[in-house]
N, C-alpha and C positions, 0 to 999 in steps of 0.2 A: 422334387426329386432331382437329384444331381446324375448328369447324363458324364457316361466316362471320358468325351471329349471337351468337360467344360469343367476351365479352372476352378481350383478351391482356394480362396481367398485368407489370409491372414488376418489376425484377429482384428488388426489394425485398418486393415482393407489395402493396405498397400503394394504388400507382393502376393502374387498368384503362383499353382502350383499346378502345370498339368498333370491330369490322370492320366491320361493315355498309358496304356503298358508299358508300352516300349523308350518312354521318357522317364527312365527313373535313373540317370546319369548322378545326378546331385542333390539331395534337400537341402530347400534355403534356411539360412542359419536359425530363422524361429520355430522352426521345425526340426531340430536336432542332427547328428550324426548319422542314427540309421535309419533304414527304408521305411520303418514302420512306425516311428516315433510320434506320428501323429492321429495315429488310433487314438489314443485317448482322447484327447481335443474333439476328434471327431467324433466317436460316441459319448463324450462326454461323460468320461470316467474320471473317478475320484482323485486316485495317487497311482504310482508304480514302484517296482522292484527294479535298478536298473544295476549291473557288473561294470566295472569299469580297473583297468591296472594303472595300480599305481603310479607307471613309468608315462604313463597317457596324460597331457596338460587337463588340467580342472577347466569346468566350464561352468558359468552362470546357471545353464539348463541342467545342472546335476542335483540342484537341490541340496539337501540334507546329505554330507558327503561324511561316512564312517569306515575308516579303517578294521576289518576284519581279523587281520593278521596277528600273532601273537608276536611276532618278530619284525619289529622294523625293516622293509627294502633296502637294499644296499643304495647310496648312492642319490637318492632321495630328500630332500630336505623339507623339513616339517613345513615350511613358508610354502614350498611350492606344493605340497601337497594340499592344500588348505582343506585341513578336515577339522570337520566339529565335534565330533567322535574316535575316541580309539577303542572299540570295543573288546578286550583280549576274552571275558568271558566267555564270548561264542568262539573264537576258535580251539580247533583242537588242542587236545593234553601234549603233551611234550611226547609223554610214553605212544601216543597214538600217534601223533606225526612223523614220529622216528620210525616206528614200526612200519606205517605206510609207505613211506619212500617215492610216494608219484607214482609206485606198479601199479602198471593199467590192471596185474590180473588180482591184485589185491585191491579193488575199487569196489565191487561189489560188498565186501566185506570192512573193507575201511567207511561206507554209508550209510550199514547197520551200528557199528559201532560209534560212529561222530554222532547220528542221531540219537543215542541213547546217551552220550553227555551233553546234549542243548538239551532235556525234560530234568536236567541238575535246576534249584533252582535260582543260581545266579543268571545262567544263561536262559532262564524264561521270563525273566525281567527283563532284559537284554532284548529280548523275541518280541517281548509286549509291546514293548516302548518302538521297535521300529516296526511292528505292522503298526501300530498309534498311528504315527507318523505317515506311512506309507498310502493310508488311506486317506490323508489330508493334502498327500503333494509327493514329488518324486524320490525315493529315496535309491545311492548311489552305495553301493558295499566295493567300496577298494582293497582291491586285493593285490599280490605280489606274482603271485604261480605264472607260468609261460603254457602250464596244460591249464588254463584255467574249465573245461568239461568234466574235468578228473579231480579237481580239486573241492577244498571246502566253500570255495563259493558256489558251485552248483548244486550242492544240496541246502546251504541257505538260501541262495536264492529258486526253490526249487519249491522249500518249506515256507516261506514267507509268502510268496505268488496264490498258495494252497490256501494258506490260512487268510490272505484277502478275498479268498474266493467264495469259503465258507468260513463264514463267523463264529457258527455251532461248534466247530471243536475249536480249541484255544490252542492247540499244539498236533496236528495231522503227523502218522507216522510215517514214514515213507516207506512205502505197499511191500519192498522186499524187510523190512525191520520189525512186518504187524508180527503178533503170535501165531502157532501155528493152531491151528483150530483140534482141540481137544485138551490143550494144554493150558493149564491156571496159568494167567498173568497178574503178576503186580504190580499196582498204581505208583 
């Protein structure tokens, strides 16, 4: 059993990591960027879901790195972005993005609608193919947005997270998008 004042070792056994609470100042680079990045390692989980913007340098620990965006970032060059994917399928329609604007008070509504174009089924190919993946190793969704909570990576990475979670449904709707109960839905 691992006592909170005693380090947890890297894979390699060469650097340690206090637990202690109050020492989480930095993780050492096999450990990632954030606080938390080494949950899986340590439970020994399969793959993850991870956000990352564009404008952020790539990093070896991103895995499987795919562009989200239907619109290239300003400013950005494809070398420095190194991505293996540009997936335009999952994001938004032109009509929807336009429509949405980034209002935070059209967010509830622009989440019902973006999840009803990923169940198209370009974009559940798209969905397949990165929980595939997701479940085998870490997979990174690059996006552009500066609100990135409001945007369309948080409902893909929201829907992705769900459906590693549970296997049984192939496409989880997100809980404000289900139907209203009494009312016929179509497949």
């Amino acid at each position: 059993m691992l006592r909170v004042h005693e380090p947890l070792r890297s894979p390699d056994g060469s650097a340690t990591v206090p637990l202690s609470r109050y020492d989480n100042s930095r993780p050492p680079l096999w450990l990632g960027a954030t606080p938390f990045s080494h949950l899986p390692f340590i439970l020994g989980a399969g793959g993850m879901i991870v956000t990352k913007r564009a404008y952020e340098p790539a990093s070896a620990s991103d895995g499987y790195r795919v562009m989200i965006d239907r619109l290239w970032p300003r400013g950005v060059s494809k070398a420095k972005a190194r991505l293996e994917a540009w997936e335009k399928d999952i994001a938004p329609s032109r009509g929807l993005r336009e429509w949405y604007g980034h209002d935070p008070a059209k967010w509830p509504e622009f989440r019902r609608r973006y999840t009803r174009e990923l169940r198209a089924s370009p974009a559940k190919t798209v969905l397949d193919d990165l929980a595939r993946r997701a479940k085998k190793g870490r997979v990174t969704l690059v996006f552009a947005s500066k609100a990135a909570d409001i945007s369309d990576v948080a409902v893909l990475e929201r829907l992705l997270n769900r459906r590693l979670r549970s296997p049984l449904d192939p496409l989880p709707l997100d809980s404000a998008a289900s139907p209203r109960p009494g009312r016929a839905h179509r497949a």
